[in-house]
ROFI-326419 format. One line per field, with one value per residue: x negated, y, z of N, C-alpha, C in turn; residue number from 1; residue in one letter. Coordinates in steps of 0.001 Angstrom, whole numbers, always signed. Layout:
N
n.u	(X|...)
n.v	(Y|...)
n.w	(Z|...)
ca.u	(X|...)
ca.v	(Y|...)
ca.w	(Z|...)
c.u	(X|...)
c.v	(Y|...)
c.w	(Z|...)
i	(NUM|...)
aa	(a|...)
% end
This chain:
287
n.u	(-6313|-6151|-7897|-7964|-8141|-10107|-12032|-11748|-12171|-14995|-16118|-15331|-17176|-19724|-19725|-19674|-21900|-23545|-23085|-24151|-26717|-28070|-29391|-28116|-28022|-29478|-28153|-27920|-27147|-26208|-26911|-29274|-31123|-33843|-34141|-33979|-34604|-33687|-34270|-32543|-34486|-37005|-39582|-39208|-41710|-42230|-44836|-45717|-47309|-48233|-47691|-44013|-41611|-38524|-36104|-33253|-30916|-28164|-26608|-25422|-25646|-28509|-31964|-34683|-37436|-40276|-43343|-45794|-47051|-46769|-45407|-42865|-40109|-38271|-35344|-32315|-29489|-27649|-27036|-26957|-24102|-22452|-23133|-23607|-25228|-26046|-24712|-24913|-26562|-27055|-28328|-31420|-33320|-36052|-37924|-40605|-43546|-43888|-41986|-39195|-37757|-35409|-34179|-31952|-30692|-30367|-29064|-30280|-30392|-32048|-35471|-38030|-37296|-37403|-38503|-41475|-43578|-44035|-45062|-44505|-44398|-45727|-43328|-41762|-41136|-39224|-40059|-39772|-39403|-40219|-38763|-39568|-42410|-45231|-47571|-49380|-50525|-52692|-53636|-54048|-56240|-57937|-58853|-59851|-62459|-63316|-64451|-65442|-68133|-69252|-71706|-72311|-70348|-70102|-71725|-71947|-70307|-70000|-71123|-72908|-73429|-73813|-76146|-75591|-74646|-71615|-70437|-68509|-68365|-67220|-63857|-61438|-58538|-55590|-53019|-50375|-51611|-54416|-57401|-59892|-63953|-65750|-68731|-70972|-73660|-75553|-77716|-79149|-80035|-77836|-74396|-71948|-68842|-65682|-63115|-60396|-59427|-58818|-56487|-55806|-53858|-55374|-55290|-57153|-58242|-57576|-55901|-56647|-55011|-52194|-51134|-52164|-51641|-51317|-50728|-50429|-51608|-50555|-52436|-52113|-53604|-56621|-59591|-61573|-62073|-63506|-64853|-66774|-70369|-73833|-76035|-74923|-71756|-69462|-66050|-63030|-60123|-56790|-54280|-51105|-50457|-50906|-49386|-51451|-51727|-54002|-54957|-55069|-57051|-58145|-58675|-60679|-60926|-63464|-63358|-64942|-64992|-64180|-67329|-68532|-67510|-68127|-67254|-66898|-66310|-64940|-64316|-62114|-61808|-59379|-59451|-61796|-60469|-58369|-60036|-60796|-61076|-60144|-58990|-61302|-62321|-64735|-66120|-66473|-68874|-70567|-74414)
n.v	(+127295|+125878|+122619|+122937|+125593|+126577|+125189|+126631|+129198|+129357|+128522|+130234|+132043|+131358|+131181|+134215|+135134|+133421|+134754|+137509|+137216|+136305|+137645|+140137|+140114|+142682|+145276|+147552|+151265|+154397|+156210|+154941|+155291|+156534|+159714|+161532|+164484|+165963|+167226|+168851|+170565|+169035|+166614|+163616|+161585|+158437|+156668|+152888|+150497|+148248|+147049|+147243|+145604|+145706|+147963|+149953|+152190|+153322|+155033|+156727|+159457|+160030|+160024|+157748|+156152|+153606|+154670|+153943|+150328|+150560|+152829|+154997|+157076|+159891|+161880|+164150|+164442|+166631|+169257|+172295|+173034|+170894|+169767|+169714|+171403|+169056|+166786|+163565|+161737|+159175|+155854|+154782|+151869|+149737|+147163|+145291|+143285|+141890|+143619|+145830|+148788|+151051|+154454|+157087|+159554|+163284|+165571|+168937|+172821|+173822|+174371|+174448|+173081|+170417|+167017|+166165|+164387|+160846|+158699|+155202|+154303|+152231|+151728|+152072|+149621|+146872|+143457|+141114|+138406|+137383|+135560|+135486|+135601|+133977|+134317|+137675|+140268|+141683|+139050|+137774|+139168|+139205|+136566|+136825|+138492|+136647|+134624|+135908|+136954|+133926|+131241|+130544|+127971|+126407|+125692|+124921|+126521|+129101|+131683|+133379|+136534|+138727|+139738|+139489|+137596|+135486|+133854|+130895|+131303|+130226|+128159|+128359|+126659|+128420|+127945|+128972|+129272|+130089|+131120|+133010|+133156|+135240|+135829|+138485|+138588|+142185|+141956|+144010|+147252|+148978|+150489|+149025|+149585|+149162|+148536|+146626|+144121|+141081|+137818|+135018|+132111|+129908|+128601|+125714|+124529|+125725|+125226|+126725|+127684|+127408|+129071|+131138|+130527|+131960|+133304|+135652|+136102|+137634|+138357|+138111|+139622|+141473|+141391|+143554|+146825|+147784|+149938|+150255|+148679|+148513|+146798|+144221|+142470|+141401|+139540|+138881|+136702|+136366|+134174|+132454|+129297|+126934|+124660|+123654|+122340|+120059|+120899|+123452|+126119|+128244|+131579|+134191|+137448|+140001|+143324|+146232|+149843|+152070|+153387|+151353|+149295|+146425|+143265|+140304|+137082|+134383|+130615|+128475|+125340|+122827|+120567|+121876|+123412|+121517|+120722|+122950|+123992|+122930|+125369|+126756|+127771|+126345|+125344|+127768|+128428|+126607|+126316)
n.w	(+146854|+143748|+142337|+139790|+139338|+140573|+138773|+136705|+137537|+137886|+135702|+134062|+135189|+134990|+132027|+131580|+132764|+131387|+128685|+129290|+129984|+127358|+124233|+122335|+118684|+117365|+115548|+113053|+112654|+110732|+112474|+113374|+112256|+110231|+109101|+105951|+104244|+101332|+98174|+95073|+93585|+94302|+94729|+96295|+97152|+98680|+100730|+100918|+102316|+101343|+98010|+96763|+96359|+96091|+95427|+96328|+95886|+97843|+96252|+93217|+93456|+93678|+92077|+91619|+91385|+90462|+89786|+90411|+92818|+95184|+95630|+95800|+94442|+94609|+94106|+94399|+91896|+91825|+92779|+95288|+94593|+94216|+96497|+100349|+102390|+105159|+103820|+103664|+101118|+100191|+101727|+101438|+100523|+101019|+99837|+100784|+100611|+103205|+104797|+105697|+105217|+106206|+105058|+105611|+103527|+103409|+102308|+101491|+100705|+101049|+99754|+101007|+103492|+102888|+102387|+100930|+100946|+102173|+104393|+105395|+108419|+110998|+113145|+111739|+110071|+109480|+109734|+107414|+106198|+102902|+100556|+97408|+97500|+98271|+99217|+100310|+99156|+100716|+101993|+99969|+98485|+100500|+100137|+97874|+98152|+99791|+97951|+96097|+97413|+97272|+96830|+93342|+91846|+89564|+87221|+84533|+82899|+80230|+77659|+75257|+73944|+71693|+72836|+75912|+78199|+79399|+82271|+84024|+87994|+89860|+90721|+92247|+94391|+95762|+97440|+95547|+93639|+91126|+91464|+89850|+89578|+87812|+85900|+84297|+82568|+81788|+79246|+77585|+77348|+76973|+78838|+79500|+78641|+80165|+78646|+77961|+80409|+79738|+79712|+78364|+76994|+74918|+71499|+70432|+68468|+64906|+62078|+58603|+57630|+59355|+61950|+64475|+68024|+70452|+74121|+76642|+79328|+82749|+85390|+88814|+90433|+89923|+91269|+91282|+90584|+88759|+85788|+84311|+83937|+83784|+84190|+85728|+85966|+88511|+88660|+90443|+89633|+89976|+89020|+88601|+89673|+86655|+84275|+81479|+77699|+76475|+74311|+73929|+75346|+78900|+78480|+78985|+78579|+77991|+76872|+75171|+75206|+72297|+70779|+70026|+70972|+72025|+72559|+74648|+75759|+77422|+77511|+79115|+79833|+80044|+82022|+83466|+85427|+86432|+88325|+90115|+93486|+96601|+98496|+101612|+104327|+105281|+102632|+101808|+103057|+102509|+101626)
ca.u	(-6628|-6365|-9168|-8496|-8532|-11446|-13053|-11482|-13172|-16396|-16551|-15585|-18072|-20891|-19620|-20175|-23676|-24428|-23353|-25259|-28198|-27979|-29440|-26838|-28032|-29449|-27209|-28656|-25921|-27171|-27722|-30732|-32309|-34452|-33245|-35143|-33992|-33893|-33888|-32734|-35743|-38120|-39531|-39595|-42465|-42493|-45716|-45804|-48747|-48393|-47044|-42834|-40759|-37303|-35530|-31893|-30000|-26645|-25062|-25706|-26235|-29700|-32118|-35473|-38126|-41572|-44228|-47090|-46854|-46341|-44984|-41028|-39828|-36766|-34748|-30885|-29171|-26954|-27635|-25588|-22870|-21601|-23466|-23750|-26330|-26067|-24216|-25776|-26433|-27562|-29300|-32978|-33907|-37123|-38762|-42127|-43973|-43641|-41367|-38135|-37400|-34418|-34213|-30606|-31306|-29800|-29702|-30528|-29890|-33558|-36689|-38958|-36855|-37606|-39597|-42016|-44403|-43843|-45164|-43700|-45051|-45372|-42090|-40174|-40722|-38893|-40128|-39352|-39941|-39499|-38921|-40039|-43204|-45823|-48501|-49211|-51678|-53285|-54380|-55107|-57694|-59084|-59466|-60561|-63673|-64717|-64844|-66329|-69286|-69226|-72325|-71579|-70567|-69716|-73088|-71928|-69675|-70486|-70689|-73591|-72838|-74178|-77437|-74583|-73986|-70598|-70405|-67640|-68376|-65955|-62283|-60241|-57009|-54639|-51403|-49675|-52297|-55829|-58465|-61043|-64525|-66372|-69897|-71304|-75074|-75739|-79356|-79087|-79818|-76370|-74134|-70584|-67610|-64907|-61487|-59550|-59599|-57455|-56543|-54851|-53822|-55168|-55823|-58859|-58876|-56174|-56296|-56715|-53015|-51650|-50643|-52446|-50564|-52008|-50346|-51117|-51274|-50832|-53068|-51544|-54926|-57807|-60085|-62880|-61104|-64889|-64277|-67750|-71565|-75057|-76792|-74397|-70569|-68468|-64947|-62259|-58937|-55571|-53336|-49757|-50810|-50129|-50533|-51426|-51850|-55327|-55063|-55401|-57683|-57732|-59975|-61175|-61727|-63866|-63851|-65370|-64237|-65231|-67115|-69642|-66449|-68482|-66462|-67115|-65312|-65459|-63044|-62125|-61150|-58104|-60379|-62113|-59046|-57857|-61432|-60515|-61725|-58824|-60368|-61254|-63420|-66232|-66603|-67240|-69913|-71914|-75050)
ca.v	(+127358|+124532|+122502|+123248|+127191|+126874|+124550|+127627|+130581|+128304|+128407|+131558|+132905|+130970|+132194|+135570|+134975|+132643|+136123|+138622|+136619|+135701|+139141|+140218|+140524|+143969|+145790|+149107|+152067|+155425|+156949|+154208|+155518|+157643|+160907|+162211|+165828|+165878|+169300|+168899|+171124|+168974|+164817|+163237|+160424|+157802|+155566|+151886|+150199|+147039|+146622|+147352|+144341|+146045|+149638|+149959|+153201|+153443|+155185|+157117|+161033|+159976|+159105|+157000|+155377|+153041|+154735|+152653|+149598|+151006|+154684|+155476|+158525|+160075|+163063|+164444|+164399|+167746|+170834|+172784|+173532|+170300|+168961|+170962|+171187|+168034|+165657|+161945|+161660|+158161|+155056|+153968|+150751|+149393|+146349|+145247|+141782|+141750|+144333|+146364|+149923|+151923|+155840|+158361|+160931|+164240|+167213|+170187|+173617|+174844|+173675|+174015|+171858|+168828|+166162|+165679|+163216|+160669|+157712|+154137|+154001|+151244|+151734|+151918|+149011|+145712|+142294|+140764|+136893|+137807|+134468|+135576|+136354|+133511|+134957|+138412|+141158|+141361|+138038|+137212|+140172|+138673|+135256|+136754|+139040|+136062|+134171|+136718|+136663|+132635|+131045|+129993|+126397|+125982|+125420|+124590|+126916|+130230|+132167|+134311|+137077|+140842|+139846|+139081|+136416|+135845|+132714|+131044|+130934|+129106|+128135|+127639|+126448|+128378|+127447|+128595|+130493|+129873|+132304|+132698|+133972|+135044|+137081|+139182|+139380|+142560|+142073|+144934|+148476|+150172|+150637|+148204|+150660|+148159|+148755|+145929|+142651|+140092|+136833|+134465|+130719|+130287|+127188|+125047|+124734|+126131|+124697|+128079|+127309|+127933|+130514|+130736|+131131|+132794|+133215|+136597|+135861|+138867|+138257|+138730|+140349|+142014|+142182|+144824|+147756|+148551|+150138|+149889|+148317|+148415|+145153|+142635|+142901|+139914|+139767|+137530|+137243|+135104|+133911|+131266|+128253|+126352|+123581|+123385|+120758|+119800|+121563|+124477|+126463|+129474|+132355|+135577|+138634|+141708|+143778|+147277|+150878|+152479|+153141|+150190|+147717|+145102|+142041|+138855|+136298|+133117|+129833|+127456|+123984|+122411|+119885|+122634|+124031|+120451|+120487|+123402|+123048|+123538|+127179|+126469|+128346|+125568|+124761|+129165|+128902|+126041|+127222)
ca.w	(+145413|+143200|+141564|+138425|+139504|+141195|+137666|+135865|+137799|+138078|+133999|+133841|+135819|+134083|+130713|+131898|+132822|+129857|+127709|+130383|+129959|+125763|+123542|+121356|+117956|+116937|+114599|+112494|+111885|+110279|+113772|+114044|+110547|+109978|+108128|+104854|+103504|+99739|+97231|+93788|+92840|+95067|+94553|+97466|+97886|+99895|+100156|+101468|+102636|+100198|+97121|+97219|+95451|+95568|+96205|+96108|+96592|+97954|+95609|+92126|+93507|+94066|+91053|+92086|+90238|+91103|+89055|+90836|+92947|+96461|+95653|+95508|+93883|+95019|+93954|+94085|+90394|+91245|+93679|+96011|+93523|+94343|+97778|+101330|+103173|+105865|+103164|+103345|+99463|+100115|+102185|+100325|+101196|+100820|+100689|+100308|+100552|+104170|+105722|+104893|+105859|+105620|+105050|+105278|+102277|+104299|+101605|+101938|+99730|+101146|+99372|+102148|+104110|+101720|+102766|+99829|+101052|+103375|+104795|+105893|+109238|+111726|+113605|+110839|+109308|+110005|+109373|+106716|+105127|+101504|+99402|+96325|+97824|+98975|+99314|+100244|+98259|+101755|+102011|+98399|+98280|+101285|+99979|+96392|+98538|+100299|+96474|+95539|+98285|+97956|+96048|+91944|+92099|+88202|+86086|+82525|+81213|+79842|+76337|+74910|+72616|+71708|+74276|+77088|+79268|+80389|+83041|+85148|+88795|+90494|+90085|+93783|+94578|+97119|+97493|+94022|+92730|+90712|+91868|+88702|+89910|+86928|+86082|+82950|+82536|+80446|+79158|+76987|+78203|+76993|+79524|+79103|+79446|+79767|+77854|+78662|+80801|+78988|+80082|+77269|+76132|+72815|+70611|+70673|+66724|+63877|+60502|+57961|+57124|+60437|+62746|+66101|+68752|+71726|+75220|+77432|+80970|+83844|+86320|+90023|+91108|+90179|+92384|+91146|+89395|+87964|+84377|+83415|+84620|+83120|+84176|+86459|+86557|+88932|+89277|+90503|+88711|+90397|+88435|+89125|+88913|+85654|+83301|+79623|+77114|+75799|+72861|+74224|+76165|+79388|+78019|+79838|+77396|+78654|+75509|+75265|+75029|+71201|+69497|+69983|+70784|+71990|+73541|+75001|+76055|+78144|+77463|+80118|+79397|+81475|+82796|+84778|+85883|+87115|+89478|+90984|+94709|+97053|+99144|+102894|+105203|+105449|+101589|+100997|+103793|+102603|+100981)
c.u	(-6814|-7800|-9771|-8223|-9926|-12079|-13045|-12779|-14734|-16747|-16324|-16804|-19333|-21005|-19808|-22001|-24533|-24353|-24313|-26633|-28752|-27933|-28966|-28132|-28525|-28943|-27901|-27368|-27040|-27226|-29027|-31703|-32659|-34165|-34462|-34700|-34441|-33065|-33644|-34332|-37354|-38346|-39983|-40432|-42890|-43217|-45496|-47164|-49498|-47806|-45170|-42311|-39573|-37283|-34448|-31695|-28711|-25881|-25843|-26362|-27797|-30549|-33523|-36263|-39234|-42450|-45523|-46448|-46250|-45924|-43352|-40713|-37844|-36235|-33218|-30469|-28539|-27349|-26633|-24043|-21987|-21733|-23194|-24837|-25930|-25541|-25298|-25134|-26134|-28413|-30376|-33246|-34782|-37637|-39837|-42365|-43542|-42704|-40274|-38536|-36621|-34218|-32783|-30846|-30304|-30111|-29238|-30782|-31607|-34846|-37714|-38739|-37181|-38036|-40390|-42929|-44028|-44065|-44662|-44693|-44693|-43761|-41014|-39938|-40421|-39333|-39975|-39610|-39346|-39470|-39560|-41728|-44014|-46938|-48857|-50344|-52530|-54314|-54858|-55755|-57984|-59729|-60621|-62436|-64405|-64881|-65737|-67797|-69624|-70576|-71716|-71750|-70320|-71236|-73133|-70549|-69357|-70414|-71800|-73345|-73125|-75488|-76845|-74420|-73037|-70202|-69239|-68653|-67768|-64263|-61680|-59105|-56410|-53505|-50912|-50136|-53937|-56578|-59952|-62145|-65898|-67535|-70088|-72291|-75110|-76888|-79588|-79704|-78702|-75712|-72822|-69618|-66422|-63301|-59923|-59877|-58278|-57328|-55069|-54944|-54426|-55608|-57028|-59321|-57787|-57236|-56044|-55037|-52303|-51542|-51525|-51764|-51732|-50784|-50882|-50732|-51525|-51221|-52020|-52165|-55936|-58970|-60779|-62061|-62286|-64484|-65424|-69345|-73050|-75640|-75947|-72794|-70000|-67237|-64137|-60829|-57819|-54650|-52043|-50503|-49983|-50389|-50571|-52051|-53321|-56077|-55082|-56648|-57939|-59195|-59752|-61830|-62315|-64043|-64005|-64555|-65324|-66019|-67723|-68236|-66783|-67601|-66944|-66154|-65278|-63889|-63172|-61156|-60367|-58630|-60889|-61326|-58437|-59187|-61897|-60783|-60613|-59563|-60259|-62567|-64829|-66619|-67173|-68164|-70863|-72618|-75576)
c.v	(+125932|+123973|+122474|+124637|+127604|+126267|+126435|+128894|+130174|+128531|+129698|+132579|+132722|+131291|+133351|+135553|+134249|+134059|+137130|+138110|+136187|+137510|+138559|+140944|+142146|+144313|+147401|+150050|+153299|+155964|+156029|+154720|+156823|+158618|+161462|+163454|+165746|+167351|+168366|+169377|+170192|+166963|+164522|+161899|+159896|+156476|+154185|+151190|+149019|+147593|+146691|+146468|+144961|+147158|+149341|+151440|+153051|+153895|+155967|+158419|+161104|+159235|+158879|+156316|+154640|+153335|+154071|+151642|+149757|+152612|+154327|+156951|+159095|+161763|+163188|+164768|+165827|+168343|+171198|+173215|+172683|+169518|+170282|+170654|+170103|+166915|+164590|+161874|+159878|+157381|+154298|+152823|+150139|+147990|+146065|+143693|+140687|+142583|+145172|+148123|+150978|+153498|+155998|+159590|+161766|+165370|+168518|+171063|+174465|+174167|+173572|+173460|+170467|+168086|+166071|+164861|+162934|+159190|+156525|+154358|+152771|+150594|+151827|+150825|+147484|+144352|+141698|+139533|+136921|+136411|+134562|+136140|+135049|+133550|+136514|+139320|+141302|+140162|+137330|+137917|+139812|+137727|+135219|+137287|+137872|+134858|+134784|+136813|+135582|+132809|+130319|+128439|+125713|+126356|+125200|+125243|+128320|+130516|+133179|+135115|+138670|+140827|+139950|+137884|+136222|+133941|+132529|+130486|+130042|+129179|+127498|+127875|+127133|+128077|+127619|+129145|+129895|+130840|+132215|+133604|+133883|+136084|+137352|+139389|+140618|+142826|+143137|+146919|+149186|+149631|+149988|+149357|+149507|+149161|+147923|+144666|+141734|+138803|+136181|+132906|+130723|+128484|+127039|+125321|+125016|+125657|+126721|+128402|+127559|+128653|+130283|+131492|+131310|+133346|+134031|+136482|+137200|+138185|+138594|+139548|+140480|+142304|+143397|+145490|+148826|+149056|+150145|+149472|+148392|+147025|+144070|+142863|+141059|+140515|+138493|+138178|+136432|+135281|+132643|+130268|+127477|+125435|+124290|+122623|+120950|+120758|+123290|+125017|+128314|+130489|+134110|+136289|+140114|+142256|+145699|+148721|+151421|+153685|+152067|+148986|+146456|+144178|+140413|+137740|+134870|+131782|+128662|+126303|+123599|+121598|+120518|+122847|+122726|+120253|+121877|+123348|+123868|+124677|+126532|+127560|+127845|+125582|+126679|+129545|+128251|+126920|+126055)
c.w	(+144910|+142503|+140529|+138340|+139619|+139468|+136958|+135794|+137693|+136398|+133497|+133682|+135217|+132817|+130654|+132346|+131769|+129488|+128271|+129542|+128168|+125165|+122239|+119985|+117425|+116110|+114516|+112346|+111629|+111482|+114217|+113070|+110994|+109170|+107445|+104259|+102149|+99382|+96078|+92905|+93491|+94745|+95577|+97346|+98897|+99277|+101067|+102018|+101869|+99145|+97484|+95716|+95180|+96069|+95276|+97011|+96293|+97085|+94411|+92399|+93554|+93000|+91818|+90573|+90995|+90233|+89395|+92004|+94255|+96981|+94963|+95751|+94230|+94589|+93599|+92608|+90423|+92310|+94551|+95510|+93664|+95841|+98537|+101993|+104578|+105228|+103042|+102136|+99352|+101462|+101139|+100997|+100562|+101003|+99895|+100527|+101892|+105733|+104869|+105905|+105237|+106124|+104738|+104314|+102472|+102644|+101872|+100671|+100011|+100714|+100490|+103124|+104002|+102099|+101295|+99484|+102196|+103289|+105377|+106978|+110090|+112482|+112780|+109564|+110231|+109248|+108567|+106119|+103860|+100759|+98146|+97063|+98844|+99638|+99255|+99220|+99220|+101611|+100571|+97773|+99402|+100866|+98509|+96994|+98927|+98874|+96319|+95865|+98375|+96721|+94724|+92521|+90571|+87621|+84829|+81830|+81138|+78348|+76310|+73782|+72775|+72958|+75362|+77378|+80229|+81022|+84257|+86670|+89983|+90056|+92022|+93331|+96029|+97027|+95872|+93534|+92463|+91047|+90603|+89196|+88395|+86707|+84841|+83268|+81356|+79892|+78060|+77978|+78151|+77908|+78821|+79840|+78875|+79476|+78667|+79089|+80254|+79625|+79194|+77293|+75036|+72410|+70365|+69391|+65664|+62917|+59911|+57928|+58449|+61451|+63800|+67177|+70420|+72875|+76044|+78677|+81367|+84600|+88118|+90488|+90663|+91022|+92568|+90409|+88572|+86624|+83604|+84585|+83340|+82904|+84427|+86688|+87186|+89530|+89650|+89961|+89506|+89854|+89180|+88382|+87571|+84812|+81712|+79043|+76756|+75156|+72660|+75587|+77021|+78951|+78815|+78917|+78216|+77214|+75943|+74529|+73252|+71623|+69227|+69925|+70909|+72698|+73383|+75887|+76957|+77967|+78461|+80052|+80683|+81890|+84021|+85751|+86568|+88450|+90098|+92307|+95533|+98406|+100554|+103309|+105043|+104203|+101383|+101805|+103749|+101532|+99700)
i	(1|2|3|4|5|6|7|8|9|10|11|12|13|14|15|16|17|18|19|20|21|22|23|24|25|26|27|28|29|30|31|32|33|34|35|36|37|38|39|40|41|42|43|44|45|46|47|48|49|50|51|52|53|54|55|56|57|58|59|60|61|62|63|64|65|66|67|68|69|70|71|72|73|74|75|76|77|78|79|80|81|82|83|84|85|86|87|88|89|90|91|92|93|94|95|96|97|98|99|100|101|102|103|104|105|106|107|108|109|110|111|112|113|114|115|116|117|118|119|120|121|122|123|124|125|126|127|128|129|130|131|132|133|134|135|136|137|138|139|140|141|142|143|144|145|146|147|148|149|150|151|152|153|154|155|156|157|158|159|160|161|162|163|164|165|166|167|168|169|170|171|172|173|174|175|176|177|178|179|180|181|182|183|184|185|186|187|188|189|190|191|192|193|194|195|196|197|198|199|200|201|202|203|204|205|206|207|208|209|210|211|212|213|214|215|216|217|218|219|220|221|222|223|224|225|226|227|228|229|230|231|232|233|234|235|236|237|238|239|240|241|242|243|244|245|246|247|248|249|250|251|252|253|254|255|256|257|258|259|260|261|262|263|264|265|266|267|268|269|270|271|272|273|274|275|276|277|278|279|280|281|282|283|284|285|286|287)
aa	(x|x|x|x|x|x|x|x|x|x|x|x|x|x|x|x|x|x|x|x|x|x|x|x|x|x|x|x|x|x|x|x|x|x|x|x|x|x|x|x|x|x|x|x|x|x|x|x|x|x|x|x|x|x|x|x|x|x|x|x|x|x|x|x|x|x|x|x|x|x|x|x|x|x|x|x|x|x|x|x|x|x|x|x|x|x|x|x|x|x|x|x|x|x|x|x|x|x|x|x|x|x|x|x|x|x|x|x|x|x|x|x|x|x|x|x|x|x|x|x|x|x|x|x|x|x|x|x|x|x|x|x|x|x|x|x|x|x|x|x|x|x|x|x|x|x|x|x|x|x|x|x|x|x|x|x|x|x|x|x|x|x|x|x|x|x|x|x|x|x|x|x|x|x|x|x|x|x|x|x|x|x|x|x|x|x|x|x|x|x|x|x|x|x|x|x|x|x|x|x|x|x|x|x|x|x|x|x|x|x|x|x|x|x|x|x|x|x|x|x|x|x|x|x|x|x|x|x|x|x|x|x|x|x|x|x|x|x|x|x|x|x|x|x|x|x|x|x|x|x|x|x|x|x|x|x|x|x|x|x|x|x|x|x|x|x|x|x|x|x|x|x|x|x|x|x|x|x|x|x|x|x|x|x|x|x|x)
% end
């Protein structure tokens, strides 16, 4: 045998053991999915465990909706008249902050076949690093509780109004998000039934003559979903971080359910908001 037979089989043979030894890629086909039976007459829900960012179905026979943040609604558009019982209508695919998971929508001509609730469970969800997504709802209701449990570190700026005291407690920085921790004394005896929590831009000072322009921020997080308190309410709020000019200022509205309609309000100068304290473990454990 020559020695460039022998190099040959010699590289061969090692290319066969490089591949042996090198895992191939996992690849999904619908025999790896999970199968969901769907009725025309029946809505199939499926819950997540976070928050779900996207859902895409395969194809039109299948209509879907997200009526809350981690619930997907599923139901067939036509009946047996035009499906059979084992026809794949559709693949649902799911994803959420941190994981995907894909369902086969199998229908079926028998309602008590249906699936009509159904859970993402562990094994069926895959991994996921979502880009749009730096932070999860997970961890920024952890970081808001331990705010929440930290001592006030802001001392001068508050708002009295209707025998109320509404005061900021702190302002942290996490990554791309402000965390606002704020309190309501209510030295009153009536009971605050809150309406709505607002959070707006508005202008420092308008001349009579001009418009004011106001700016409604969504919050990313809530933390307390209280709707009303007697004596002491504290919540934290996180918003994207952001700038704004001088001339304006960030304001926090708690305003009340009628018929009383009391509301108060708290405004926070961009100064504060620039002294922000960036969040760490040690700074929410000194005392």
């Amino acid at each position: 045998m020559s020695i460039n037979m022998k190099r040959s089989r010699i590289f061969g043979l090692a290319a066969v053991a490089l591949l042996s030894a090198t895992p191939v890629m996992a690849q999904k086909t619908m025999d790896d999915m999970q199968y969901l039976t769907i009725n025309e007459n029946v809505t199939t829900v499926i819950t997540a465990s976070e928050p779900v960012r996207f859902v895409d179905i395969s194809t039109d026979k299948v209509a879907g909706d997200q009526p809350i943040r981690n619930i997907v609604r599923l139901k067939p558009k036509e009946g047996m008249e035009i499906h059979h019982d084992g026809d794949v209508l559709a693949v649902v695919t799911i994803i959420t902050e941190r994981y995907r998971s894909q369902y086969a929508l199998i229908y079926t001509s028998r309602m008590d076949e249906a699936v009509t609730e159904k859970t993402i469970t562990l094994d069926e969800r895959e991994s996921y690093n979502n880009p749009a997504v730096s932070m999860s709802t997970e961890d920024m209701t952890r970081y808001a509780r331990q705010i929440w449990a930290s001592p006030a570190r802001v001392r001068n700026v508050s708002t009295k109004r209707n025998r109320m005291v509404m005061r900021l407690n702190n302002i942290y920085s996490v990554g791309e998000y402000f965390f606002i921790d704020f309190s309501v004394d209510n030295r009153t005896n009536i009971r605050f039934d809150i309406d709505q929590l607002r959070v707006k831009l508005n202008d420092k000072k308008t001349a009579r003559s001009t418009t004011v322009q106001t700016i409604e921020l969504i919050p990313e997080l809530v933390l307390d979903p209280t709707r009303s308190f007697r004596y002491g309410y504290r919540n934290v709020i996180v918003l994207k971080k952001m700038t704004f000019p001088n001339d304006k200022m960030l304001t926090i509205e708690l305003s009340e359910q009628q018929i009383s309609g009391r509301t108060i309000s708290l405004s926070i100068e961009y100064e504060d908001v620039l002294n922000a304290d960036s969040f760490n473990n040690v700074l929410l454990m000194e005392n």
